[in-house]
C-alpha positions in Angstrom: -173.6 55.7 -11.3 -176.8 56.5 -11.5 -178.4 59.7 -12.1 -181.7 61.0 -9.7 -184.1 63.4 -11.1 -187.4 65.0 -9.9 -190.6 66.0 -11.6 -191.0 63.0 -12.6 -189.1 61.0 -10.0 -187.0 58.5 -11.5 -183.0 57.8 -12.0 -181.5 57.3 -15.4 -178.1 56.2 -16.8 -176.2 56.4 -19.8 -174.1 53.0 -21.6 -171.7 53.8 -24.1 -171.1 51.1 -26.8 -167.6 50.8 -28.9 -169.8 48.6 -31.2 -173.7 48.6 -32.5 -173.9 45.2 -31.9 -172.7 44.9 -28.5 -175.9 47.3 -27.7 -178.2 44.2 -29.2 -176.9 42.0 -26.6 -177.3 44.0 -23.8 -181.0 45.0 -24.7 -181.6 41.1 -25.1 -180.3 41.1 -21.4 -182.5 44.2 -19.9 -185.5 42.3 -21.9 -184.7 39.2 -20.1 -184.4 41.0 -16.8 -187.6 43.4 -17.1 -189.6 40.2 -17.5 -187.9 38.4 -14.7 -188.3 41.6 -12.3 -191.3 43.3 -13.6 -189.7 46.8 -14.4 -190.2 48.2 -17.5 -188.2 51.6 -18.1 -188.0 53.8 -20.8 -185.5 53.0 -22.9 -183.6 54.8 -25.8 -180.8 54.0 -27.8 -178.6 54.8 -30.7 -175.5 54.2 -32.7 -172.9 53.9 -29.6 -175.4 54.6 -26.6 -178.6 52.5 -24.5 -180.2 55.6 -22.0 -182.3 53.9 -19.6 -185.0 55.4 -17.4 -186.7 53.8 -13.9 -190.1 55.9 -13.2 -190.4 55.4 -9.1 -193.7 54.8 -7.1 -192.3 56.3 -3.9 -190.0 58.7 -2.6 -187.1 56.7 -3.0 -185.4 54.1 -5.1 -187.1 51.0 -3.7 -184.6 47.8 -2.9 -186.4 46.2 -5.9 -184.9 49.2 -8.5 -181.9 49.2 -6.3 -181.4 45.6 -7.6 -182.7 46.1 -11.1 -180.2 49.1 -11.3 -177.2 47.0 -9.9 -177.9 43.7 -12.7 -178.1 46.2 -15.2 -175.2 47.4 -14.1 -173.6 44.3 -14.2 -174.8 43.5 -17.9 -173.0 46.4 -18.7 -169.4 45.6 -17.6 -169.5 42.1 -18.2 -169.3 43.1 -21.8 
């Protein structure tokens, strides 16, 4: 799930890793998919752990993040 926040608006997430390389392959995938959708978010990682953060333009998540948020998502437990 993930996580709202205000000031700045944006929701975030947290993927846990068993191995450092499995976090390669997903990056590869949000790389692929930030070019594809035109989201970039601020990204941090370490040994076992990828935090991602989408920065919104409005309000509210837009469908747009919605979707980016869900294929992430889905990169994530197809692992």
């Amino acid at each position: 799930m993930w996580n709202e926040r205000e000031s700045p608006l944006r929701i975030e997430k947290r993927f846990e890793f068993d191995q450092y390389s499995k976090i390669s392959k997903f990056m590869g995938e949000i790389e692929k998919l930030c070019k594809e959708r035109d989201i970039y978010p601020n990204i941090s990682f370490g040994k076992n752990f990828v935090s991602l953060s989408i920065f919104l333009d409005n309000k509210e998540i837009s469908d747009k993040e919605k979707d980016f948020s869900i294929d992430i998502d889905k990169f994530y437990l197809e692992d």
